[in-house]
DSSP file (Angstrom, degrees, kcal/mol; ACC not computed):
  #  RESIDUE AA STRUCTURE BP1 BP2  ACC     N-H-->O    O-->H-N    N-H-->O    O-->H-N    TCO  KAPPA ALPHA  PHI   PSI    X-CA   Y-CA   Z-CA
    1    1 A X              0   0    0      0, 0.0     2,-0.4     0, 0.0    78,-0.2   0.000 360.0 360.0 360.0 143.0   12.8   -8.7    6.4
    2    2 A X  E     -A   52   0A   0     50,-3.7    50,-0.8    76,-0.2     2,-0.4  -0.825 360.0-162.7-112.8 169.3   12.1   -5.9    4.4
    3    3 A X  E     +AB  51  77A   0     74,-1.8    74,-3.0    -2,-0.4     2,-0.4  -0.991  10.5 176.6-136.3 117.6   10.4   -2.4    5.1
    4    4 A X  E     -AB  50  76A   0     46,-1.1    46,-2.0    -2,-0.4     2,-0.7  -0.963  11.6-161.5 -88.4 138.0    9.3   -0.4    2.3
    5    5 A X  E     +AB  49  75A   0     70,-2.4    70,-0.6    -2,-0.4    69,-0.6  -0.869  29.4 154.0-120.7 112.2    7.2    3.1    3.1
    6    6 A X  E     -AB  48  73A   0     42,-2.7    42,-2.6    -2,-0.7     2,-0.7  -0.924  42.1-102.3-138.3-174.5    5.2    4.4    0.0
    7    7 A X  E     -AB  47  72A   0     65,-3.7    65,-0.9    -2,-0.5    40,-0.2  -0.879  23.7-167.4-101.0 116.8    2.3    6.5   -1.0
    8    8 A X  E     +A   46   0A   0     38,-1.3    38,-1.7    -2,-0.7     2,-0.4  -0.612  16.2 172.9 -81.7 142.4   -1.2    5.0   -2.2
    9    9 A X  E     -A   45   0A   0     36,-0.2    61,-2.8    -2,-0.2     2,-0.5  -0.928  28.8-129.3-167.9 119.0   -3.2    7.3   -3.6
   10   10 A X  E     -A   44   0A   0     34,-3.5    34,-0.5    -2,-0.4    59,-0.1  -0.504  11.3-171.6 -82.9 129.5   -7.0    7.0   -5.6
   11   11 A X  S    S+     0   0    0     -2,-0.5     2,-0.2    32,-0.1    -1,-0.1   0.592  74.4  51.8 -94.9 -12.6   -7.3    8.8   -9.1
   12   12 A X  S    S-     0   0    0      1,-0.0     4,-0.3     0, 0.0     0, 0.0  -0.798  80.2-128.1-111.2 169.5  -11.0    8.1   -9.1
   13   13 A X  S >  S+     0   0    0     -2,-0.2     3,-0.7     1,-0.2    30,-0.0   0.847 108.9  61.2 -71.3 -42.7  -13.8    8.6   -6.8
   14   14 A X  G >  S+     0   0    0      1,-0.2     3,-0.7     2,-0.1    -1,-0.2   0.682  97.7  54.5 -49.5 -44.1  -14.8    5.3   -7.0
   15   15 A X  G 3  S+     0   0    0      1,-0.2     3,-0.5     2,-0.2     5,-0.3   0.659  93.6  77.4 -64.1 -18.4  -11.1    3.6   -5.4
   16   16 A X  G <  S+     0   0    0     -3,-0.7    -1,-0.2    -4,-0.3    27,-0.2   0.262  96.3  43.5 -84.5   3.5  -11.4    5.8   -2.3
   17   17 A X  S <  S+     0   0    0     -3,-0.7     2,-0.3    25,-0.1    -1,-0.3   0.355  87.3 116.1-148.5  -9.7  -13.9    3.7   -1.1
   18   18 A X  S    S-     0   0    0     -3,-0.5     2,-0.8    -4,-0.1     3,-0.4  -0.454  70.3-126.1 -58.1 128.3  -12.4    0.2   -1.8
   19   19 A X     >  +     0   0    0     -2,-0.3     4,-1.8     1,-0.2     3,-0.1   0.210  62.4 137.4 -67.3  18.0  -11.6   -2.0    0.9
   20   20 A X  H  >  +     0   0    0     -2,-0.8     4,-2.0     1,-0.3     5,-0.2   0.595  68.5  57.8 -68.9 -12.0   -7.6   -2.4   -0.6
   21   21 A X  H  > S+     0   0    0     -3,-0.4     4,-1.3     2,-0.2     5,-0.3   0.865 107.8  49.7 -79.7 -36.1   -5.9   -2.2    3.0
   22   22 A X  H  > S+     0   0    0     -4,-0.2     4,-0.8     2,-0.1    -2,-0.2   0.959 113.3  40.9 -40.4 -54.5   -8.0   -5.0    3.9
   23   23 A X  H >X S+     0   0    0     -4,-1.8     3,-2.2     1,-0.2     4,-2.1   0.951 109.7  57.1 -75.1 -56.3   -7.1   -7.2    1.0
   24   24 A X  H 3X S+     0   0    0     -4,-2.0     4,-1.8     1,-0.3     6,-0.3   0.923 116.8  38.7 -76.7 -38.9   -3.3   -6.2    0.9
   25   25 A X  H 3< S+     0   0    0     -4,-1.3    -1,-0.3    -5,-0.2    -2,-0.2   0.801 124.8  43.4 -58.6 -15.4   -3.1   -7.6    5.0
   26   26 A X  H << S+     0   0    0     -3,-2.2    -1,-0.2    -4,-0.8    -2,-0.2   0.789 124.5  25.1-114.7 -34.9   -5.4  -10.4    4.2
   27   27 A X  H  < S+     0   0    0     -4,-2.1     2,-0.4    -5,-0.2    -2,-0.2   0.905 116.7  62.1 -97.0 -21.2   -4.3  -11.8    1.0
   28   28 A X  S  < S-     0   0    0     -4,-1.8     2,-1.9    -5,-0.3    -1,-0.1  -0.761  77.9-129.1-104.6 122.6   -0.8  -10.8    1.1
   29   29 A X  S    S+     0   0    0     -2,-0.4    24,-0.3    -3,-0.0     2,-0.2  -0.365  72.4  88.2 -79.5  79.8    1.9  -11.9    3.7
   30   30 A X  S    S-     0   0    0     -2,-1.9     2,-0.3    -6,-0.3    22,-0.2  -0.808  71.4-109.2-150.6 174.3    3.4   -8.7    4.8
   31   31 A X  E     -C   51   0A   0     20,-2.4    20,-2.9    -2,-0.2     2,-0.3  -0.832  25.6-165.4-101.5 136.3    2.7   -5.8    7.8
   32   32 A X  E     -C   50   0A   0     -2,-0.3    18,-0.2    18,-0.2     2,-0.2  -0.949  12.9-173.1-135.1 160.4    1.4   -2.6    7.1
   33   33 A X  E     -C   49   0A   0     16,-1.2    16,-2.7    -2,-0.3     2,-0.6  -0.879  26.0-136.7-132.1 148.2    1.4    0.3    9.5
   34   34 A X  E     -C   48   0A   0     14,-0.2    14,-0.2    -2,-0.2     3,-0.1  -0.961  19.2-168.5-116.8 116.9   -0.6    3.3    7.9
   35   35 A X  E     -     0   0A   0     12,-1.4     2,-0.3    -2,-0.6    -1,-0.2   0.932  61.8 -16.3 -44.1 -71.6    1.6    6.3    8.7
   36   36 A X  E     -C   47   0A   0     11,-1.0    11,-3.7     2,-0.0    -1,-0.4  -0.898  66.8-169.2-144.6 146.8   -0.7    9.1    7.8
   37   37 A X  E     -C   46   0A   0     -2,-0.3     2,-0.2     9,-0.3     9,-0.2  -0.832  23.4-167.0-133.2 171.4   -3.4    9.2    6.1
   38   38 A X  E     +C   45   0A   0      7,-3.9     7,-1.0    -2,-0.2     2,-0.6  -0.667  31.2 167.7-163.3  86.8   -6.1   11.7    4.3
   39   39 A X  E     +C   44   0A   0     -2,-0.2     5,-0.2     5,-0.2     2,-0.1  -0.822   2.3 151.8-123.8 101.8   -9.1    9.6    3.4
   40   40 A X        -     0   0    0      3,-3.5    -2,-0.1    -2,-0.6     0, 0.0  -0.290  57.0 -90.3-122.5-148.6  -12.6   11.0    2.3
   41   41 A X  S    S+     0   0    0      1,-0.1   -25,-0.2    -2,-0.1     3,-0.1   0.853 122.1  35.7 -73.0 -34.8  -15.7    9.9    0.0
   42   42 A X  S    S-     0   0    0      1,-0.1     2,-0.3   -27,-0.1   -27,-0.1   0.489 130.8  -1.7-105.2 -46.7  -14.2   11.5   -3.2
   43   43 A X        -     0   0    0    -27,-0.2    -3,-3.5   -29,-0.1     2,-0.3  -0.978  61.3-176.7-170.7 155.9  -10.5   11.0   -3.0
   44   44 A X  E     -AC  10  39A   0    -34,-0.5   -34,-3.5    -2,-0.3     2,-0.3  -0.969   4.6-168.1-173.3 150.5   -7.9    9.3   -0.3
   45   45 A X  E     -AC   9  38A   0     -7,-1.0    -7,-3.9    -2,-0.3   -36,-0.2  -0.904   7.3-157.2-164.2 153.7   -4.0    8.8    0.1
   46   46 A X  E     -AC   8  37A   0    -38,-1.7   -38,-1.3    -2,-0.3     2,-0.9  -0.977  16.3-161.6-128.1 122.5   -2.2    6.8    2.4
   47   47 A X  E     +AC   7  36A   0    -11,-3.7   -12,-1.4    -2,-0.2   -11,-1.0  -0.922  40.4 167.2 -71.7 116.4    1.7    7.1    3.8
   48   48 A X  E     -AC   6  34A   0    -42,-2.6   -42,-2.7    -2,-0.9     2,-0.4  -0.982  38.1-130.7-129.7 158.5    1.7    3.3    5.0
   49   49 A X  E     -AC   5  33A   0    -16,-2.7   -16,-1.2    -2,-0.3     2,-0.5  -0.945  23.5-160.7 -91.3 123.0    5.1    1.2    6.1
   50   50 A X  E     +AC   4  32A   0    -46,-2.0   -46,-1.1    -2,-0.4     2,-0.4  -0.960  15.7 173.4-113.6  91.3    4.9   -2.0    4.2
   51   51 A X  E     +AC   3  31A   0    -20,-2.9   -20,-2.4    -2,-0.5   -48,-0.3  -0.963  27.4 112.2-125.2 132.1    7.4   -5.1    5.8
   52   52 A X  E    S-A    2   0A   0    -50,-0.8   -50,-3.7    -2,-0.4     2,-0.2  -0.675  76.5 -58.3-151.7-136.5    7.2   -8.3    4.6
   53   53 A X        -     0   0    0    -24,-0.3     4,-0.3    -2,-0.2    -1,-0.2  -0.423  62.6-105.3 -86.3 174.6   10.1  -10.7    2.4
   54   54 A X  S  > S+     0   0    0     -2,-0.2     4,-3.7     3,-0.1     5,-0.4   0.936 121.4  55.1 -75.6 -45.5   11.0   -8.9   -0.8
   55   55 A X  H  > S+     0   0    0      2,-0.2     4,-2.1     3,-0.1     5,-0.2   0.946 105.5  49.7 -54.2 -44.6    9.0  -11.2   -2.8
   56   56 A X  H >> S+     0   0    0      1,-0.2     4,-2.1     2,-0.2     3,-0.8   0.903 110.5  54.2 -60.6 -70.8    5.7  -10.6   -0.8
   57   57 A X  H 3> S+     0   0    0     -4,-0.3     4,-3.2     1,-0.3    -2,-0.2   0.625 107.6  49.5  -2.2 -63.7    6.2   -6.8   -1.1
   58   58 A X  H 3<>S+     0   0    0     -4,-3.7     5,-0.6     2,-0.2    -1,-0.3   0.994 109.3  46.3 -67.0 -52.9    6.5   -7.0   -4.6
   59   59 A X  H <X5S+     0   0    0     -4,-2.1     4,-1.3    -3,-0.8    -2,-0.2   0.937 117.0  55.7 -55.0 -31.7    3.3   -9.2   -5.3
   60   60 A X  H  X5S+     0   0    0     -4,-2.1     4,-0.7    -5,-0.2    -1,-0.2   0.973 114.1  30.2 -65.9 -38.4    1.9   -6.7   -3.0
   61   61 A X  H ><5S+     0   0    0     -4,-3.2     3,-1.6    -5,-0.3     4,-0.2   0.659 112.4  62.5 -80.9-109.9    2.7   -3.8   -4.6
   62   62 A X  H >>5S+     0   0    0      1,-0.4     3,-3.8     2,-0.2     4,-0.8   0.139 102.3  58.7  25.9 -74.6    2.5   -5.4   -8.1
   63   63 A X  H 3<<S+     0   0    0     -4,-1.3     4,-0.4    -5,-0.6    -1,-0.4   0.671 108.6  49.7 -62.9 -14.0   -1.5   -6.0   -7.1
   64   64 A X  T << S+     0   0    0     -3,-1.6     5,-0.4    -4,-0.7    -1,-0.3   0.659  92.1  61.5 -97.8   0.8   -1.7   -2.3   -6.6
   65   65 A X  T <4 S+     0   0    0     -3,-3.8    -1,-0.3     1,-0.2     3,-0.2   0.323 106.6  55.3 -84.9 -13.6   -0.4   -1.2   -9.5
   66   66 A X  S  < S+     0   0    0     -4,-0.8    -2,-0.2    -3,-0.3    -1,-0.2   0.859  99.4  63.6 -98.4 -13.2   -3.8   -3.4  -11.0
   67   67 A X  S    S-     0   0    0     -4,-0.4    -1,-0.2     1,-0.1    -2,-0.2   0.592 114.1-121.1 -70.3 -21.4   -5.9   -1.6   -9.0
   68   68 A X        +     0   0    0      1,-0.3     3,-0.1    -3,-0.2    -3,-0.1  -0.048  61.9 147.2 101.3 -36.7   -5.1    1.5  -10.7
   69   69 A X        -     0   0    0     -5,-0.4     2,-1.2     1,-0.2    -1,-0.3   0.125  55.7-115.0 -24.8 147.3   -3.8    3.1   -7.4
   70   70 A X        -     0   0    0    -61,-2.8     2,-0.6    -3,-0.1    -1,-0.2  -0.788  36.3-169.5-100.4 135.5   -1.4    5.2   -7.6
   71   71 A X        -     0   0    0     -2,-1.2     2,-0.4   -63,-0.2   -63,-0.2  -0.837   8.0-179.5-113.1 129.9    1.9    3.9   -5.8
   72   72 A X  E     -B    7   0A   0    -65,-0.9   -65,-3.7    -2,-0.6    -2,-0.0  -0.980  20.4-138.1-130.8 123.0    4.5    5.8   -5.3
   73   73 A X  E     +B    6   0A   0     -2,-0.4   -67,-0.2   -67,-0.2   -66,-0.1  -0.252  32.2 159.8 -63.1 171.0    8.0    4.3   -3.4
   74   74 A X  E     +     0   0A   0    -69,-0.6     2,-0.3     1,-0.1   -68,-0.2   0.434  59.5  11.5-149.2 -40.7    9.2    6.7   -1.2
   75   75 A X  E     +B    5   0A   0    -70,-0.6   -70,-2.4     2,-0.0     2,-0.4  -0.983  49.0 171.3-175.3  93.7   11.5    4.3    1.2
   76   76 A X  E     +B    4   0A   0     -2,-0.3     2,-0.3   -72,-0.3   -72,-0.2  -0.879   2.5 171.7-169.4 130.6   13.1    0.6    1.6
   77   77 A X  E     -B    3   0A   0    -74,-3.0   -74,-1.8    -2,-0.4     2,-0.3  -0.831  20.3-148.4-128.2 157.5   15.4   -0.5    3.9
   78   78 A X        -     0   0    0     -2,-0.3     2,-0.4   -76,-0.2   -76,-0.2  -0.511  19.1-174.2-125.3-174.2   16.4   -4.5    4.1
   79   79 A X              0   0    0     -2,-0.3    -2,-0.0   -78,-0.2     0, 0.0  -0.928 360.0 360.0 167.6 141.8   17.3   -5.9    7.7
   80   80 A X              0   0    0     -2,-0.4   -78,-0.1   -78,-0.0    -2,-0.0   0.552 360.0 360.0 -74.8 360.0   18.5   -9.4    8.8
């Protein structure tokens, strides 16, 4: 398994308000744990822990990069 930690972060007003932790836990096979977060009507960022294979990880993160989010790695550790 792997663990990646990054930061999500909306550039419009409009993304802050999008359901996009749902869909990455629901469409995607990986765990997130939302470190901290700072989420309001207007604007919103997320620290989250991200573990899944390397491959989901990337097709998750890949799908958030269409979203517009901004993703920033911060973190990634690999484990047996």
């Amino acid at each position: 398994m792997t663990t990646v930690h990054m930061k999500i972060a909306s550039v419009a007003p409009e993304q802050a308000s999008q359901p996009w932790i749902h869909r990455l836990i629901t469409q995607f096979d990986v765990t997130l744990n939302i470190l901290q977060a700072n989420i309001d009507k207007d604007f919103g960022w997320a620290f989250v822990q991200l573990t899944g294979t390397v491959e989901e990880i990337q097709r998750a993160t890949a799908w958030l990069h269409t979203t517009g989010l901004h993703v920033e790695p911060v973190e990634r550790s690999v484990s047996a």
